[in-house]
C-alpha positions in Angstrom: 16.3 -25.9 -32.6 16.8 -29.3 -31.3 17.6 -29.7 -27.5 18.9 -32.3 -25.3 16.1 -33.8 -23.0 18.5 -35.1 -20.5 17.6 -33.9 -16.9 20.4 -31.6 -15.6 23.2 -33.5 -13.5 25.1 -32.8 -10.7 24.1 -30.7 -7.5 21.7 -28.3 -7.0 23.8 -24.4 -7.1 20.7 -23.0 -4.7 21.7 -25.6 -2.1 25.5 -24.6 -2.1 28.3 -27.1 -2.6 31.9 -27.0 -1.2 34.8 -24.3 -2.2 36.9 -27.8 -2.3 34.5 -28.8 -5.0 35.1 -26.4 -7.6 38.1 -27.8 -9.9 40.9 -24.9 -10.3 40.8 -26.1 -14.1 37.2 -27.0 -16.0 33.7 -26.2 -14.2 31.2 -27.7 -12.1 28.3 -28.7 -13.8 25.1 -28.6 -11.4 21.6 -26.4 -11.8 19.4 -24.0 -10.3 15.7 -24.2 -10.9 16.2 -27.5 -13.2 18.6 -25.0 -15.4 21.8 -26.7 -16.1 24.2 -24.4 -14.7 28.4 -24.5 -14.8 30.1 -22.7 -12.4 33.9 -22.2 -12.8 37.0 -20.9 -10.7 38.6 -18.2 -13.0 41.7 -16.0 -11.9 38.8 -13.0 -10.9 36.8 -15.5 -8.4 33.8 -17.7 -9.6 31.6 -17.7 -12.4 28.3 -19.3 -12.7 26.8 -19.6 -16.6 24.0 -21.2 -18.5 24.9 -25.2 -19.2 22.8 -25.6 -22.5 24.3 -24.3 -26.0 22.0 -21.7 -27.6 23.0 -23.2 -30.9 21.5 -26.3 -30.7 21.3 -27.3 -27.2 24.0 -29.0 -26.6 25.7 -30.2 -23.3 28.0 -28.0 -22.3 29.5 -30.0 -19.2 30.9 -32.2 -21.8 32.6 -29.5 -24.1 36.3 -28.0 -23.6 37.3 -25.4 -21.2 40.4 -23.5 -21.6 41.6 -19.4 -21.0 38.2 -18.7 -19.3 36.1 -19.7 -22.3 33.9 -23.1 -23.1 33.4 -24.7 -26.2 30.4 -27.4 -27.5 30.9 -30.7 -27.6 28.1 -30.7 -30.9 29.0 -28.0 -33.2 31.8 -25.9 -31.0 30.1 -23.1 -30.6 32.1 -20.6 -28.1 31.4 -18.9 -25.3 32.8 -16.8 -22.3 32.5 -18.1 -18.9 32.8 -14.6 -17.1 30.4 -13.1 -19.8 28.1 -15.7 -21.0 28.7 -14.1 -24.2 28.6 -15.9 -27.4 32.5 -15.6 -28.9 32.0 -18.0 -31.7 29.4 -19.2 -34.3 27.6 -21.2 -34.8 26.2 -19.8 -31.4 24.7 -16.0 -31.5 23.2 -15.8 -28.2 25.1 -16.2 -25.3 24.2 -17.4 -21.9 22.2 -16.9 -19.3 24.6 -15.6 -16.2 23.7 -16.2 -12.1 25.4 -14.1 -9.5 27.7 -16.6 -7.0 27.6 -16.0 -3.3 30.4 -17.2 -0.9 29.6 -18.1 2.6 32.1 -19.7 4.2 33.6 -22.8 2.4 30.2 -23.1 0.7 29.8 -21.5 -2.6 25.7 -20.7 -3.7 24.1 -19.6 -6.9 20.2 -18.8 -6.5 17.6 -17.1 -8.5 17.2 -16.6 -11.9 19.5 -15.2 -14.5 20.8 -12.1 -13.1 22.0 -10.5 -16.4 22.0 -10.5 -20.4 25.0 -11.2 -21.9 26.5 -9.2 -24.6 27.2 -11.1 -28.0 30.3 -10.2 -28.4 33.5 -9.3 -26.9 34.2 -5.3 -26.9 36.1 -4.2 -29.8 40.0 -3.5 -29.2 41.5 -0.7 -31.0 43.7 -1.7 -34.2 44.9 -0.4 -37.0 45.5 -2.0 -40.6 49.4 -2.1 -41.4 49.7 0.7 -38.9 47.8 3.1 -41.5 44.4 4.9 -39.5 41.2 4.4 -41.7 38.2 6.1 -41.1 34.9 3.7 -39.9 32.7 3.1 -42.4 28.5 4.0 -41.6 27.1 2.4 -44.2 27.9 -1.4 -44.8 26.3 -3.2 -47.9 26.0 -7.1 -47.5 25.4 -9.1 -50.6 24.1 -12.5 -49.8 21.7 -14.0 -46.9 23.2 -16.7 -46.1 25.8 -17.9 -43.5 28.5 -15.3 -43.9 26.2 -12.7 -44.1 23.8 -13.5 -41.7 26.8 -13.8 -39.2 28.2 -10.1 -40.1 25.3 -8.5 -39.9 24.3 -9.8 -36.3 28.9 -9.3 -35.4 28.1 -5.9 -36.8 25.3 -4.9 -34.1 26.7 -6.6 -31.2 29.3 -5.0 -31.7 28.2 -1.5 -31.1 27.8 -0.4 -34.7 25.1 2.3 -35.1 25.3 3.1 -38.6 23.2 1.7 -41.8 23.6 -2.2 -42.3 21.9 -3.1 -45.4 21.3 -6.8 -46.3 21.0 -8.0 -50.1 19.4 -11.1 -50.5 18.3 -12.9 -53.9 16.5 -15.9 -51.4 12.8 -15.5 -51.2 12.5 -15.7 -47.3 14.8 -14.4 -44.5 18.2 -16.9 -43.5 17.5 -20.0 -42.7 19.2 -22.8 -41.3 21.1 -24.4 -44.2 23.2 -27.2 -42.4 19.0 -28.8 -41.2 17.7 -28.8 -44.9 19.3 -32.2 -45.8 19.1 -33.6 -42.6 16.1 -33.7 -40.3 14.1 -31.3 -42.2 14.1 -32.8 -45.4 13.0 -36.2 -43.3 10.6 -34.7 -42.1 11.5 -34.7 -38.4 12.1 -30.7 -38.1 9.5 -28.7 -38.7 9.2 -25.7 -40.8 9.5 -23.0 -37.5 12.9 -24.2 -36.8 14.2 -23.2 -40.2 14.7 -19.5 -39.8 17.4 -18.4 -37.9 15.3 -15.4 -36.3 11.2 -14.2 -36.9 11.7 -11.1 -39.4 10.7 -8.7 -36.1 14.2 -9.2 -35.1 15.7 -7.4 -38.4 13.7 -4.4 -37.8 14.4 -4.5 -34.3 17.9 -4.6 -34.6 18.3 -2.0 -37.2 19.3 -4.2 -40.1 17.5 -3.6 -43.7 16.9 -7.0 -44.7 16.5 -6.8 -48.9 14.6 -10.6 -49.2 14.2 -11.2 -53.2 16.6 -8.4 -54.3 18.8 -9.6 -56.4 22.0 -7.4 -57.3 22.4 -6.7 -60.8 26.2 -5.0 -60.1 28.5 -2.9 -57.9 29.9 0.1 -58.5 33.2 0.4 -56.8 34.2 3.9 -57.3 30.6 5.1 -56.8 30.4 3.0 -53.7 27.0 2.0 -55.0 24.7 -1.3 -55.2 22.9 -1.9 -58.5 19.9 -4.1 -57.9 18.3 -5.7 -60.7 14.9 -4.0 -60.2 17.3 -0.8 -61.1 17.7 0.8 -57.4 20.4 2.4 -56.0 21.8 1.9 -52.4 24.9 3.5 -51.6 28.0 2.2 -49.2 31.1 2.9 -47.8 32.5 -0.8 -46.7 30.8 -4.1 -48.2 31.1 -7.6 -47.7 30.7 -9.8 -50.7 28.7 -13.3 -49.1 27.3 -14.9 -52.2 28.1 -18.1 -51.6 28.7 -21.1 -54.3 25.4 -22.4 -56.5 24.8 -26.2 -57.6 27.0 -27.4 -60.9 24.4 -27.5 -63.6 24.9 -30.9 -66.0 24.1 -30.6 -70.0 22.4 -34.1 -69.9 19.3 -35.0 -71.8 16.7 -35.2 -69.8 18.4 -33.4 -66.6 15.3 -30.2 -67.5 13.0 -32.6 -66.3 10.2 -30.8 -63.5 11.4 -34.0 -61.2 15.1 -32.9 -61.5 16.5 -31.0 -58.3 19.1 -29.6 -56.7 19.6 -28.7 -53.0 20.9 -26.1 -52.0 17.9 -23.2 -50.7 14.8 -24.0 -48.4 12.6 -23.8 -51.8 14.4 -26.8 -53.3 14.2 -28.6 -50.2 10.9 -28.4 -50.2 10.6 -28.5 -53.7 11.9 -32.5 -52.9 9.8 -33.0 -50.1 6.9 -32.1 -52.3 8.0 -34.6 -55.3 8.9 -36.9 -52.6 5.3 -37.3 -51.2 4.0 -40.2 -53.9 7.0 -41.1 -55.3 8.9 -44.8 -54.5 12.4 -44.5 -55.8 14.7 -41.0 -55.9 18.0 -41.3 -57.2 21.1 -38.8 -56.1 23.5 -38.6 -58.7 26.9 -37.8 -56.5 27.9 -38.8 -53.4 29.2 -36.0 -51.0 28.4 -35.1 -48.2 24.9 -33.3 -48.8 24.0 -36.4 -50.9 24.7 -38.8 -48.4 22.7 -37.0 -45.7 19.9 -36.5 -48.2 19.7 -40.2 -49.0 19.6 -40.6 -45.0 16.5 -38.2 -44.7 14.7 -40.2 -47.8 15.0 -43.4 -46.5 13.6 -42.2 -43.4 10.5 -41.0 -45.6 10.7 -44.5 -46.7 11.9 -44.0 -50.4 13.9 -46.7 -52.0 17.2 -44.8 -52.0 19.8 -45.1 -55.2 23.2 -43.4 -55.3 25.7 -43.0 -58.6 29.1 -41.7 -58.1 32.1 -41.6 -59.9 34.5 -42.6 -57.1 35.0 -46.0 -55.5 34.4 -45.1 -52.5 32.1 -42.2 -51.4 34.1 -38.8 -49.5 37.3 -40.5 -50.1 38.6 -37.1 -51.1 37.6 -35.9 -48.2 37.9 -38.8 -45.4 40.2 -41.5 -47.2 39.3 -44.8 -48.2 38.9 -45.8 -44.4 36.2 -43.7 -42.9 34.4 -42.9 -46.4 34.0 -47.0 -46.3 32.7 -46.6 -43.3 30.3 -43.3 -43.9 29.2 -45.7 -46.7 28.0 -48.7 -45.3 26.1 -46.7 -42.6 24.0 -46.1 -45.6 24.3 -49.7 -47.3 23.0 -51.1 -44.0 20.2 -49.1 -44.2 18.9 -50.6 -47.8 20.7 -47.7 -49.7 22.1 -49.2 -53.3 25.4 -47.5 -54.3 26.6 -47.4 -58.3 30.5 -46.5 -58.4 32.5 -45.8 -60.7 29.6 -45.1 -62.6 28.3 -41.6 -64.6 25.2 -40.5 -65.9 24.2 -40.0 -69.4 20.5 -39.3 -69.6 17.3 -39.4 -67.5 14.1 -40.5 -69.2 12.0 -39.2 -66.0 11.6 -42.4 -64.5 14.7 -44.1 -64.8 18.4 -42.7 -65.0 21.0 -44.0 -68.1 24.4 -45.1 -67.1 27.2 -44.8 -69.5 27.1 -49.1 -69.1 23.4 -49.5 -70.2 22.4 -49.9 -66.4 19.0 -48.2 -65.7 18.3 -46.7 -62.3 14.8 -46.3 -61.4 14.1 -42.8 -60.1 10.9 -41.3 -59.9 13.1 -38.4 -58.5 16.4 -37.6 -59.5 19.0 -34.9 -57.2 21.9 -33.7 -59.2 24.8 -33.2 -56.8 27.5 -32.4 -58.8 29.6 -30.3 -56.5 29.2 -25.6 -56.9 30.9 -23.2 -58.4 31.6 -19.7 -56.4 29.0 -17.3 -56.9 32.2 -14.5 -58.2 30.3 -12.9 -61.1 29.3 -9.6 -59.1 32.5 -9.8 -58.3 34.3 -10.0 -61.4 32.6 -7.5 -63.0 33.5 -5.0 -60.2 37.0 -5.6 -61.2 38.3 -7.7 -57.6 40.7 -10.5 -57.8 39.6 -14.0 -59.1 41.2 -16.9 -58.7 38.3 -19.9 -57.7 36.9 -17.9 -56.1 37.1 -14.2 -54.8 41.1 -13.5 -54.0 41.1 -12.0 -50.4 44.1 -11.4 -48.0 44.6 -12.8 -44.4 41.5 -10.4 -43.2 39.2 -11.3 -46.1 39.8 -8.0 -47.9 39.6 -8.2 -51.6 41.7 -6.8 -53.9 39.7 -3.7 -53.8 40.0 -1.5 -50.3 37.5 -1.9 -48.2 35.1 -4.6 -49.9 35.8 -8.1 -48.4 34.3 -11.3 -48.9 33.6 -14.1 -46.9 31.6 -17.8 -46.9 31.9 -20.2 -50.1 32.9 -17.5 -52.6 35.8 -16.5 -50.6 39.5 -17.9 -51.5 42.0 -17.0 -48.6 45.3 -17.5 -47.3 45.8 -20.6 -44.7 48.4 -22.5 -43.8 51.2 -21.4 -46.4 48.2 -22.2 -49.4 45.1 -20.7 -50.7 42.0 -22.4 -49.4 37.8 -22.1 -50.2 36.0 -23.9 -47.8 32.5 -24.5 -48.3 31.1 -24.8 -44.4 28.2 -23.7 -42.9 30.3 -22.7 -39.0 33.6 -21.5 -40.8 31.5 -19.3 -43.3 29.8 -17.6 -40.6 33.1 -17.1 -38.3 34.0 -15.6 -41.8 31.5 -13.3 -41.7 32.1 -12.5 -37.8 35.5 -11.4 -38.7 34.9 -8.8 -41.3 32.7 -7.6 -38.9 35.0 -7.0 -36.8 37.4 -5.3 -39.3 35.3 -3.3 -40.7 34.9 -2.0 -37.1 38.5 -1.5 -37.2 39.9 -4.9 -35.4 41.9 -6.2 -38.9 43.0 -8.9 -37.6 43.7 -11.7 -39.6 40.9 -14.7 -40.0 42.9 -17.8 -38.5 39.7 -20.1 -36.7 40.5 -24.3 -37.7 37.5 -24.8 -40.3 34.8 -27.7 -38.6 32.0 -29.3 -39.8 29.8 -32.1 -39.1 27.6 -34.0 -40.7 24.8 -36.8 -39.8 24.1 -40.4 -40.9 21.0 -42.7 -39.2 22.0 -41.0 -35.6 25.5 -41.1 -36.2 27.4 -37.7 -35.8 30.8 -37.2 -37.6 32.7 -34.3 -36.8 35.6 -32.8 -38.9 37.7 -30.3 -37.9 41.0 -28.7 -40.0 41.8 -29.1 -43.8 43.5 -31.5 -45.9 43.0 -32.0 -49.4 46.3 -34.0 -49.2 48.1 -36.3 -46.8 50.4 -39.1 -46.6 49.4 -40.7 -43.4 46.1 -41.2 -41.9 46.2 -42.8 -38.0 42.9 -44.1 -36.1 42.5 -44.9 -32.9 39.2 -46.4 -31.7 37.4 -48.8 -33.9 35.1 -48.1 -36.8 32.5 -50.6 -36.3 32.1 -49.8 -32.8 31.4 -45.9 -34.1 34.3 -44.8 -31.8 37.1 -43.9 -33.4 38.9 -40.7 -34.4 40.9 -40.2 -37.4 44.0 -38.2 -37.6 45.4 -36.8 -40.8 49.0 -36.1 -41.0 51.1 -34.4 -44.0 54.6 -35.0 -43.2 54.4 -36.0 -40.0 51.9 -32.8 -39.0 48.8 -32.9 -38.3 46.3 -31.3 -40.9 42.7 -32.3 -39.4 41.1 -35.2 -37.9 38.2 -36.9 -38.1 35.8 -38.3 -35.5 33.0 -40.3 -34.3 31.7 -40.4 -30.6 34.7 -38.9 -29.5 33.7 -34.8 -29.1 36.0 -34.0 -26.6 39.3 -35.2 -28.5 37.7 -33.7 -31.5 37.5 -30.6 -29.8 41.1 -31.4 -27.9 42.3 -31.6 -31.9 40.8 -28.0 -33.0 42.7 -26.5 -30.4 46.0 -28.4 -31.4 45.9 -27.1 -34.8 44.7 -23.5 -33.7 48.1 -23.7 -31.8 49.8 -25.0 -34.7 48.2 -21.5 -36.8 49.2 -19.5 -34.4 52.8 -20.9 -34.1 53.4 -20.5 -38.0 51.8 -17.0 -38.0 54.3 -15.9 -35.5 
């Protein structure tokens, strides 16, 4: 994973620093051993914790500290400052945690870690609507990817000792999804940062990890798995993580061997492959994984085209305003952009316009948006409505099988919401973890994402697919602004660049604004 180089600031812990210099609220930031280390004044004393995210490395001096816990500035992972332990994804591990010593008015932390942190916080006991269940001890996860890649881990650190068996119809173990149109299709990551563990760590950790096992149904009265290759695999609790799969078009020409989609680490590579050779690729649809796309392809040096049907790129999304401005980061960087344009055949070297314009593309990316991966779920009988129907603790329609991720439609904010993001799809996941383990309590985290454009970070936290005001402070051009979306007068999410903190700031203001309404 990628990691800050910066040398760690502020004073050295070994050496001691002043009881005075400890803030009541926030940390310290300092190190031990050229660690960066943040030591904090909690109600129980102080606390001295790793400074460096285990996500992707990022500062966490810089993040937000609130109720004894410390979230990243880059991604906002979570974590506990009396613990070290990972609370939220898109971090699993926690951090490292150094024993303080008080002498005086000085305050010391020497040595190496002194502890591993647990993952997770311990379980409280809960019951659904007052009505005991028994635990299940054998959970069935369909689907490798974010959601239930995220369960499977919640499920272990956790305490859970029984079976966890993981379904999954990808070819290699989970990967890192959110790299695979950003540095790793530009060639900048390379391929060992991909995988979010070695495939020791499955077995270690008890988990059966089914790569290439593709489930052909489920039997919900049988509490059984049907895999395609005709086994059986029986359950008492399962979490359906399928996630969404690219929109197919019925154009001529779009069968073409040089026609892709991305979405799995074989089509990235499958691109990089065609790539190498090739002087022009096309992406036919501008969102967000298309836009970062085109970023990592210029950087292989491709001419870069780009055909959408809107005016202006992640409008949707962003609004006119910061999709303008997500836009010409990629104009100024040679990128050609056709609007309002759509597609109506590809010859293999050059795609048709419904105007008579020819685009040349020696490689052509469909981007046309997914659909919910729901057919196992249909079939089984569960609620469909865009998606797989679940209540306020993911549970389908059916007791004790839940969904989670990009197939999941759930209740949030006074509407029913699918969100298709890498961090909110594994908090997804954590949390039917945790009620399957007898927690049910309802999923209410503030969906984020972030996304990357020729070094500039955006980061998006809430959900709005309509609003009727949009304020921003900060200037575009100077790539330091944030933008706030408001629905009648409320906020509903913000937008941001170079501004992590008040991003941050923001997710908490709307996870106040959840927990209000739920009240």
């Amino acid at each position: 994973m990628a990691q800050t180089d910066s040398p760690p600031s502020g004073p050295d812990f070994t050496l001691g620093v002043p009881l005075v210099d400890i803030p009541e609220a926030g940390v310290l930031a300092g190190h031990v051993d050229g660690e960066p280390v943040l030591l904090a004044r909690l109600d129980d004393g102080l606390h001295a914790v790793g400074g460096r995210c285990t996500h992707y490395g990022g500062p966490l001096a810089e993040g937000r500290v609130s109720d004894g816990e410390v979230r990243c500035p880059w991604h906002h992972a979570c974590f506990s400052l009396r613990t070290g332990a990972a609370l939220h994804a898109p971090a699993f591990a926690g951090l490292p945690v150094w024993r303080v010593e008080v002498k005086g008015e000085m305050a010391y932390v020497r040595g190496g870690p002194v502890q591993e942190p647990p993952v997770a916080a311990p379980l409280r006991a809960a019951t659904r609507d007052d009505a005991p269940r028994a635990l299940p001890r054998r959970i069935a996860i369909i689907g490798g990817g974010a959601a239930g890649y995220a369960a499977a881990l919640q499920l272990r650190a956790r305490g859970f000792d029984g079976d966890v068996t993981l379904f999954s119809d990808d070819a290699v173990a989970p990967y890192d999804r959110p790299n695979l149109s950003k540095d790793y299709l530009a060639g900048t990551a390379p391929e060992e940062w991909i995988p979010l563990q070695d495939t020791a760590f499955y077995a270690d950790h008890g988990i059966d990890l089914r790569v290439g096992c593709a489930v052909g149904a489920i039997n919900v009265i049988n509490r059984e798995v049907l895999t395609a290759d005709g086994a059986r695999s029986g359950y008492d609790a399962l979490l359906l993580a399928t996630g969404a799969e690219p929109r197919r078009l019925p154009l001529p020409g779009f069968d073409r061997p040089n026609v892709f989609v991305l979405r799995s680490l074989a089509d990235a590579r499958a691109i990089i492959a065609a790539s190498d050779g090739a002087r022009s690729v096309t992406l036919l649809g501008a969102g967000f994984i298309g836009m970062e796309a085109a970023a990592a392809l210029r950087a292989r040096g491709l001419a870069v085209h780009m055909v959408a049907p809107e005016a202006v790129p992640m409008a949707r999304a962003l609004g006119d305003e910061v999709g303008s401005f997500v836009t010409g980061l990629h104009r100024e960087q040679g990128v050609v952009f056709h609007l309002q344009a759509n597609a109506v055949g590809y010859d293999g070297h050059a795609l048709t316009l419904g105007n008579g314009e020819q685009v040349p593309a020696d490689v052509l990316i469909v981007g046309a948006g997914v659909v919910p991966r729901a057919q196992l779920a249909e079939a089984a009988g569960m609620a469909i409505q865009g998606g797989v129907l679940v209540d306020a603790r993911l549970e389908t329609s059916i007791a004790h099988h839940y969904a989670a991720g990009d197939v999941a439609r759930y209740p949030y904010r006074g509407e029913l919401i699918r969100v298709e993001h890498w961090v909110h799809a594994q908090r997804q996941g954590q949390a039917v973890a945790a009620n399957l383990l007898g927690e049910c309590a309802p999923f209410n985290d503030v969906p984020f994402f972030w996304t990357h454009h020729y070094g500039v970070e955006l980061r998006y936290v809430g959900h709005a697919t309509e609003w009727d005001q949009v304020q921003v402070d900060g200037t575009l051009a100077g790539r330091d602004f944030t933008a706030r979306y408001l629905r009648n007068g409320a906020l509903v999410a913000a937008a941001s660049v170079g501004r992590d903190l008040e991003n941050l700031a923001l997710e908490a203001e709307l996870r106040e604004a959840i927990t209000h309404e739920a009240a």
